[in-house]
N, C-alpha and C positions, 0 to 999 in steps of 0.2 A: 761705548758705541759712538763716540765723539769722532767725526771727521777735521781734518783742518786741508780743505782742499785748495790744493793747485792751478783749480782751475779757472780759465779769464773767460768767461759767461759775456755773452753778446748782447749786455743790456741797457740800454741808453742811459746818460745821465746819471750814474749810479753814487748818491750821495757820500761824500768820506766824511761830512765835518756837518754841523749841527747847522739847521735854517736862524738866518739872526733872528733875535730874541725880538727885536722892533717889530715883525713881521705875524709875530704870532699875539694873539692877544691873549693879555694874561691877568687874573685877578688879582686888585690891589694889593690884599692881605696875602700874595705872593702861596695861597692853600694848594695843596693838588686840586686840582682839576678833577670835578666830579664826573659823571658818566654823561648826565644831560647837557644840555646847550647851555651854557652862563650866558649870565648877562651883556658881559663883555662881548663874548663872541658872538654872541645874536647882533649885534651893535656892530659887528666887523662885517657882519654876512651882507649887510642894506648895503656894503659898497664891495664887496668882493664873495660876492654868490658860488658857490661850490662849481657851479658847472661850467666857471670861468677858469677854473684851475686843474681841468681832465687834463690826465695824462695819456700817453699814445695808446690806441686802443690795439691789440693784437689779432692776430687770425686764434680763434679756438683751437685748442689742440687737438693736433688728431690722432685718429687711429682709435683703440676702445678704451673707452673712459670711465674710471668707477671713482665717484664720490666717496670719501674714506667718514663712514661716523662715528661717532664719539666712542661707543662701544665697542669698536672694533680693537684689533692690537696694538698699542701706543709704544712709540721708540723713545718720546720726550713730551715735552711739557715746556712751553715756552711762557716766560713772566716778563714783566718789565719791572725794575728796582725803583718803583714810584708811589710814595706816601702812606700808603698801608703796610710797611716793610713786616710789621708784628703778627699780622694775617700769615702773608706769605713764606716768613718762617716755617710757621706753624705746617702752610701745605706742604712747602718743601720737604720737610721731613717726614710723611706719610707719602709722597709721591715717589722717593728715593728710596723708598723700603718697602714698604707693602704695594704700591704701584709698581714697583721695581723699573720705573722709568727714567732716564737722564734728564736731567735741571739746565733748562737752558736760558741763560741771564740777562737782559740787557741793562745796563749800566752807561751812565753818561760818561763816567771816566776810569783811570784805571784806578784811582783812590777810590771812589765809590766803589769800584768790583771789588776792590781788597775787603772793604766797611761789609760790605754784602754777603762775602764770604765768611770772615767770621762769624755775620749773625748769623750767619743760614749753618754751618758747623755749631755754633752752639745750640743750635735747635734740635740738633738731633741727626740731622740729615747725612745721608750716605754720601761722602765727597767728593768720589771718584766716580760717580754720577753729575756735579755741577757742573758747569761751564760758564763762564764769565765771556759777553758778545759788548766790547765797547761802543757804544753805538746811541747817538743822543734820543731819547723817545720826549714826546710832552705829557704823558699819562700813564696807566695802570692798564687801564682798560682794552688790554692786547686782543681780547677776545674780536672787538669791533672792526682794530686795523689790521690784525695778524693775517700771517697768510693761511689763505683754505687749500689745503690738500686734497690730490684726486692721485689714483694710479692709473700713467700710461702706459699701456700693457702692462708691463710689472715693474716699472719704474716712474718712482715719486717726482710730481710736480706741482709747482703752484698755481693756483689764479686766485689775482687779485682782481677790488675794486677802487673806488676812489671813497676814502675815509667819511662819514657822513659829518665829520667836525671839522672847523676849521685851527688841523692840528697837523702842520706839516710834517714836521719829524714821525711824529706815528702815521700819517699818510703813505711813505717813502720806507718805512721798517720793512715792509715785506721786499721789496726790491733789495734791498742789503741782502737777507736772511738769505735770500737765492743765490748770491755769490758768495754766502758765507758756508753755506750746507753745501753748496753743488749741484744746485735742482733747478731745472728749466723753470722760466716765468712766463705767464700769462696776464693778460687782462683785459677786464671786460669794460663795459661803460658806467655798468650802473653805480650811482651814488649811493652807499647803502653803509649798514655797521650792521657788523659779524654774528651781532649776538640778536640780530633777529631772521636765525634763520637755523633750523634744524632738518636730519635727515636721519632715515634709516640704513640698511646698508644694501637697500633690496633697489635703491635710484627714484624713492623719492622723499622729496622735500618740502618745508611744513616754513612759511610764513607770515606776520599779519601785514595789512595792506598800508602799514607805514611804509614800505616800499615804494607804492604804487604815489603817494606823497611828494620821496623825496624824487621822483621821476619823473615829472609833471606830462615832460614831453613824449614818454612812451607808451604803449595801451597795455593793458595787463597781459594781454595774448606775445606782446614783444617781448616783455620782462620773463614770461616763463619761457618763451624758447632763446631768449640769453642764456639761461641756467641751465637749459635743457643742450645747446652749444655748446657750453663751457665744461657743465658738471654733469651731464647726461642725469640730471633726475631732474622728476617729472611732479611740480610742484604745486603744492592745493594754499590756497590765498586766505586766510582768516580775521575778519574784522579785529582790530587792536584794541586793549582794554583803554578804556577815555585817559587822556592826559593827568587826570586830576586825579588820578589813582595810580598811573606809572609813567613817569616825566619824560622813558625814552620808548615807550611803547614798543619793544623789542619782546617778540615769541618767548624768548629764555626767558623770562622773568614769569612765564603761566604754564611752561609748557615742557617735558625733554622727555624723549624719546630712548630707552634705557635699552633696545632689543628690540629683531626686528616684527616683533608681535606685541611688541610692551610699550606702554605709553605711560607715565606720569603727567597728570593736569589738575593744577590748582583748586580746590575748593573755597568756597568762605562762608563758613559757618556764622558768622556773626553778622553777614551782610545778605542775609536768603533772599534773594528777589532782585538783589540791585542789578546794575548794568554789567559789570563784572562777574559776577555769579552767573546772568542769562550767558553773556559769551562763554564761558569756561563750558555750562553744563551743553553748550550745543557745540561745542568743539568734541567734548565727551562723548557724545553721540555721534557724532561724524567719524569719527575715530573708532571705536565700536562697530559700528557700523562693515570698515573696512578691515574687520578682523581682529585690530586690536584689543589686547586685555589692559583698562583702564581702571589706572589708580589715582586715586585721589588724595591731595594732600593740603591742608589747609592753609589759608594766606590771611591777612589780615592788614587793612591801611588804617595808621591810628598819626597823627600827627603828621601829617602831609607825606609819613615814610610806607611806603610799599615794603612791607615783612613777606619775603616767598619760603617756600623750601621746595621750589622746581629748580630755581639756579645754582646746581650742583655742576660737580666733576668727577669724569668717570674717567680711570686710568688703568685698564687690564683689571685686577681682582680687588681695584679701591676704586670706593666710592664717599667722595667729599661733602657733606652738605652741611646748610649754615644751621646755627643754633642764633638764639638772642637769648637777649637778659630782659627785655622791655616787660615790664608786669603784668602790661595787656598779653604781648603775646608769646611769656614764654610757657603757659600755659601748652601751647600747641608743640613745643619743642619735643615731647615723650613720644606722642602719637605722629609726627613726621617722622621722626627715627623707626619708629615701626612699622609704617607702612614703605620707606626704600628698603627695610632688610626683607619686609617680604616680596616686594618687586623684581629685588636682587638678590635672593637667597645664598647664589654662589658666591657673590662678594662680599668683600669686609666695607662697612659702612661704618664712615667718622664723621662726626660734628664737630664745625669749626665755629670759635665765636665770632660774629658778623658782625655785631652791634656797631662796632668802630665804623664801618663801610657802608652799611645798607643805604645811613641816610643821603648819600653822595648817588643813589637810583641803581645800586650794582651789587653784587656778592661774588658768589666765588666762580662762576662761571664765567663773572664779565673779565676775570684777569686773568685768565688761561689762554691758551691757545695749540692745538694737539699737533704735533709729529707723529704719523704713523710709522709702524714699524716696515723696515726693508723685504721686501716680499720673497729675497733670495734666500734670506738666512747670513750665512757667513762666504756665502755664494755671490758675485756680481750679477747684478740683471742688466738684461739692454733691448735697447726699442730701437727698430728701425724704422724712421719715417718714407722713406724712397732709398730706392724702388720697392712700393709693395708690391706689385705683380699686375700684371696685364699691360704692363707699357710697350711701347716699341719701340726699342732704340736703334738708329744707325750708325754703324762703324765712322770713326771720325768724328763725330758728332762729341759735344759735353754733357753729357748728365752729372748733375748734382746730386751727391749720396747725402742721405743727413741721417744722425742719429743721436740719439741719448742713451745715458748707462747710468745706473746706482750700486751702491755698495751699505755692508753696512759702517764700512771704515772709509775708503777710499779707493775708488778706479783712480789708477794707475795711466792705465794706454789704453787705445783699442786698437783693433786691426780690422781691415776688411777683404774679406774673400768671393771669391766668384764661384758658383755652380755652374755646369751646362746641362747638367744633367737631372735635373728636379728636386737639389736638394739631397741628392745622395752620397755626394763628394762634393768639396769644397778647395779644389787642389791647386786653384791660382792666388795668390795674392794680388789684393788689388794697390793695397798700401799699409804702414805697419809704424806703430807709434804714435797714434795720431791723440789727442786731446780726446777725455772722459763723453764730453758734449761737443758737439760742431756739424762740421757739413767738408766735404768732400770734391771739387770738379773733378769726374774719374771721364778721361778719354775712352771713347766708348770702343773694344778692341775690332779691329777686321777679323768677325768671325760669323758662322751661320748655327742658330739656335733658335728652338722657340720653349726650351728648358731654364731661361738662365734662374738664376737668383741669387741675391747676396747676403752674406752673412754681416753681423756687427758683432765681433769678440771682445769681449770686454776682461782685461784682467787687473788683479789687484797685486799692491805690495808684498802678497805672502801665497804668489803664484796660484791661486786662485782662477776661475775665469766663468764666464757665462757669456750667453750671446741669445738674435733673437736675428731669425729669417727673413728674405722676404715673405709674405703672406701668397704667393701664388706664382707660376712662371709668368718672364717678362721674355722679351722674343729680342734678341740681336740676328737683326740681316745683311749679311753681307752681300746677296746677290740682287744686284741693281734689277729694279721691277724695267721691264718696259711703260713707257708714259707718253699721254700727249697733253700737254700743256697748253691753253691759249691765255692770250695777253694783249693788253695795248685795244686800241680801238682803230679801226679804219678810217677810207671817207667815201659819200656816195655816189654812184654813177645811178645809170639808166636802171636797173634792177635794185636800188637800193645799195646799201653797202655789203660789197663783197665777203664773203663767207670762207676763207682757208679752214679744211677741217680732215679729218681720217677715217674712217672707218674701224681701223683698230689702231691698236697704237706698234711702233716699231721694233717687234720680235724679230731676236739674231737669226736668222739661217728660213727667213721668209720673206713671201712680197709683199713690200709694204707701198699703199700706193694715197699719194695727197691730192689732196678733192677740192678742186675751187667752183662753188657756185655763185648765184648772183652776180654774176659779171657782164660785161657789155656782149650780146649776142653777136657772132662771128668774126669777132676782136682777137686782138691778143694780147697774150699774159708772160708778163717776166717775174718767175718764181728767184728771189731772192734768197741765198743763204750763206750762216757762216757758223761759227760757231761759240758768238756770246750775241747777247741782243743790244739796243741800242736806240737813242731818240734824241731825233733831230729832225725842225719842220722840212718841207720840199712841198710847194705846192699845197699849201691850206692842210697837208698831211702831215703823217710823221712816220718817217721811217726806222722799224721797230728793230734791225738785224744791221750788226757792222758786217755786213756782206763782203764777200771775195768773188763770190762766183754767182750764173743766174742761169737758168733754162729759161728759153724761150718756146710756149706751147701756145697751138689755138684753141681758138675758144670755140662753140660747138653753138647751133642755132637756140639751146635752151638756155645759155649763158654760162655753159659748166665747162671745166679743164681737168686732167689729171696727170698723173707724174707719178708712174710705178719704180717702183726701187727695189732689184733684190738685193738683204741686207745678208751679208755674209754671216756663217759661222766660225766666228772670233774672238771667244770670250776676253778677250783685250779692249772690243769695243762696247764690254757692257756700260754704263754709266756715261758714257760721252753723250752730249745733246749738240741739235742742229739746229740752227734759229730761222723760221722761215716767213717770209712774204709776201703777197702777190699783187703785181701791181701792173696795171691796164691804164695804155694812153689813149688819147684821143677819143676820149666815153663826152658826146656832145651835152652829155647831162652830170658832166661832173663838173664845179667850178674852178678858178683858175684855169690853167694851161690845160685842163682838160683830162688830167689823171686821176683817175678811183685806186684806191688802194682797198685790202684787205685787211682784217684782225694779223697781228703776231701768231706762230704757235712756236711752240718748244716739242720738238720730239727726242726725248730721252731713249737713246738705243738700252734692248736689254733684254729681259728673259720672260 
């Protein structure tokens, strides 16, 4: 199911090479990098604050957007090859076989991929599922930086945020993975990590108000309709369990969401009463509450380490959760295993040893990161963002087509086709071979339709295709409307400033007649036209028509004029316009030399 795509992705900035090491702060004793804030880097942050380092923020995607969770169909499983390599073995090889899902690797070099590969082959793991992605990370903990998944229409994209650590390379990983899979990128503002934030697959989403923390400057009503913009779910806010119990206060460590009725939430039997236990059991209730069937499973802090067994991973018919050895609390290790097989009866449920990891504030959750599967099958899908329907284009004119396409291997080309007919034939080409993802200027043709719509065909390697409509007819006009146009400003005489104006506007094969009121009473008027407009002073005025020609009419005792025109039937002179305006001397109430002018108008001949 491994793509290696062709495609040049329109994404700013796209890192090739590792951020220098001077840059990033790093633990003396040179350890991986725990999940929480070290010390060092809290000590980086007093002079380079996360919200000094946003990167460009995107428009939301559009069109209909579904949040992909955990429990749904997984294509892959993404790790980073960082410090707990004997862990991640271990998942590899239950992910690659009983998940039956593709290993997707990052690795800082190609020596490391090689190192990585053999361990993960000697673990057991299906090979022709791995994939090795050279690409420098600074941690494990992909859950945090990785990209989150949504499907537009039925094609996979991501949106990112900005990393709540200061870890550039895992900042900048999701931006890679976008032009390394083939998948549109997004992003939003908020400063946040991955693994405090859960969802169902029904759009909505579950997390605690560390959020609201690292966002100082936004109200919680802005942070839920970010999410609500980006990932269309509709998300309920939960006080965080205290510091002194989980160092990163992130949802996944109390909380995951197994189905869209099924809830898992922490217990702690040893600690009844404390602050952790009240949040959990009124999470419990709230959850309940809203339909959920809630299970519980026990946690325990013994040594300043947070023991869960909610930070699991869930891959189609596996289900990963941690075990320990600690004497306090492997005690609980029998009865967590048997409350996720009864939660998840349909799936196989493995225990991984954790011990190595926990005390670092993470387990198996925090070093994942989900690929959903391609929604075609072995089918391409495609999304067409414009034209969805209801626009109005004119002949001549440029419209920009944009669209996206996925596969489960790789789009090839696409092509784009025209309807006039609502979708029922497709028999123009509008153009052919064009790039998987992009955008289009299509000349807009001289034609008359209020049926059009366009196709995006998407095909693959192995002559394959799929596509996806406009969503509604868009209307191409070619027959020039009649129009009367004003423009420009006058100047004023005795009546104020004069008024050029129509009645209706100029239909072929009628009479069409221009109206000057406000003008100097029993004066006269020189009706100015040509046929482009123009501006240049004369007399404190500005004359609004590079004129050729002028009628001279009088003015009448109310201060009005008129100028009938019968306009032929010519369909030659649909779309021509005539630029006109009226201009009265010796008005003893206009200043200078004594001339009022009138507004411009533009009369557009037509139907």
């Amino acid at each position: 199911m491994h793509r290696f795509p062709t495609l040049a992705l329109a994404i700013a900035s796209l890192p090739l090479a590792p951020i220098a090491a001077q840059e990033r702060p790093i633990e003396p004793d040179g350890a991986p990098l725990p999940r929480y804030l070290t010390p060092a880097e809290a000590r980086y942050l007093e002079s380079h604050p996360l919200g000094s380092d946003l990167r460009a923020v995107t428009p939301p995607p559009p069109g209909p957007i579904h949040c992909v969770a955990e429990y749904e169909p997984m294509a892959g499983i993404l790790i980073a090859w960082e410090g707990w390599t004997t862990i991640l073995v271990q998942m590899a090889a239950q992910i690659t076989t009983v998940g039956e899902a593709d290993l997707y690797v990052a690795v800082d070099s190609a020596a490391e991929g090689t190192s990585a590969l053999n361990s993960i082959a000697a673990g057991g793991a299906d090979m022709a599922r791995v994939h090795t992605m050279v690409v420098t990370t600074d941690s494990v903990w992909i859950r945090d930086y990785g990209p989150r998944y949504v499907y537009q229409g039925d094609v996979r994209s991501i949106v990112d945020h900005t990393y709540n650590r200061p870890r550039p390379n895992d900042n900048v990983f999701p931006t890679f993975f976008a032009g390394y899979i083939g998948h549109a990128f997004y992003e939003h503002q908020l400063v946040h990590g991955g693994g405090n934030f859960h969802l169902d697959a029904l759009d909505s989403s579950f997390v605690a108000r560390l959020i609201n923390n690292e966002n100082t400057y936004l109200t919680e009503q802005q942070i839920y309709d970010i999410w609500w913009d980006f990932q269309h779910v509709a998300t309920t806010f939960f006080t965080p369990l205290p510091s002194y119990i989980d160092a990163t206060q992130h949802i996944d460590m109390w909380l995951q969401v197994v189905a869209d009725d099924i809830v898992v939430i922490s217990d702690w039997p040893l600690q009844s009463g404390s602050t952790q236990d009240q949040l959990c059991e009124a999470a419990a209730v709230t959850m309940a509450g809203r339909g959920y069937t809630v299970f519980r499973t026990p946690a325990h802090p013994t040594g300043g380490v947070h023991y869960t067994y909610t930070n699991v991973v869930m891959c189609n018919d596996l289900v990963l959760i941690p075990s320990y050895t600690n004497s306090t609390v492997q005690q609980f290790n029998a009865p967590a295993l048997a409350t996720w097989q009864q939660a998840c009866p349909t799936r196989t449920v493995v225990a991984i040893d954790s011990q190595a990891i926990v005390s670092a504030a993470g387990v198996l959750h925090c070093i994942v990161m989900h690929l959903p599967v391609h929604r075609g099958g072995v089918d391409p899908t495609a999304y067409l963002i414009f034209p969805a329907g209801g626009e109005a284009l004119e002949p001549g004119t440029t419209a920009t087509i944009e669209w996206l396409s996925d596969d489960d291997e790789e789009v090839s080309t696409v092509d784009l086709l025209l309807s006039t007919d609502g979708g029922a034939s497709f028999p123009t080409t509008i153009a052919a071979g064009l790039a998987p993802m992009g955008s289009y200027d299509w000349v807009v043709p001289v034609l008359d339709t209020t049926q059009a719509r366009v196709r995006v065909l998407a095909h693959d390697g192995t002559g394959r295709s799929g596509s996806d409509d406009s969503d509604g007819d868009f209307t191409i006009s070619a027959t020039p409307y009649a129009a009367l146009l004003s423009y420009g400003t006058g100047k004023a005489g005795s009546l104020g400033v004069p008024l050029l104006d129509a009645p209706a506007p100029p239909v072929l094969g009628s009479l069409f007649t221009l109206g000057l009121s406000r003008a100097l009473p029993n004066g006269d008027a020189y009706f100015i036209y040509g046929v482009s407009p123009d501006s240049y002073l004369f007399d404190g005025a500005t004359v609004l028509v590079d004129y050729f020609a002028y009628f001279q009419l009088p003015i009448d005792a109310a201060g009005a004029a008129s100028l009938p025109i019968l306009l032929p039937v010519n369909p030659n002179l649909a779309g021509l316009s005539f630029f006109w305006q009226a201009w009265i001397p010796n008005d003893p109430h206009a200043a200078g030399a004594g001339w009022a002018a009138s507004n411009g108008l533009e009369t557009r001949l037509g139907f």
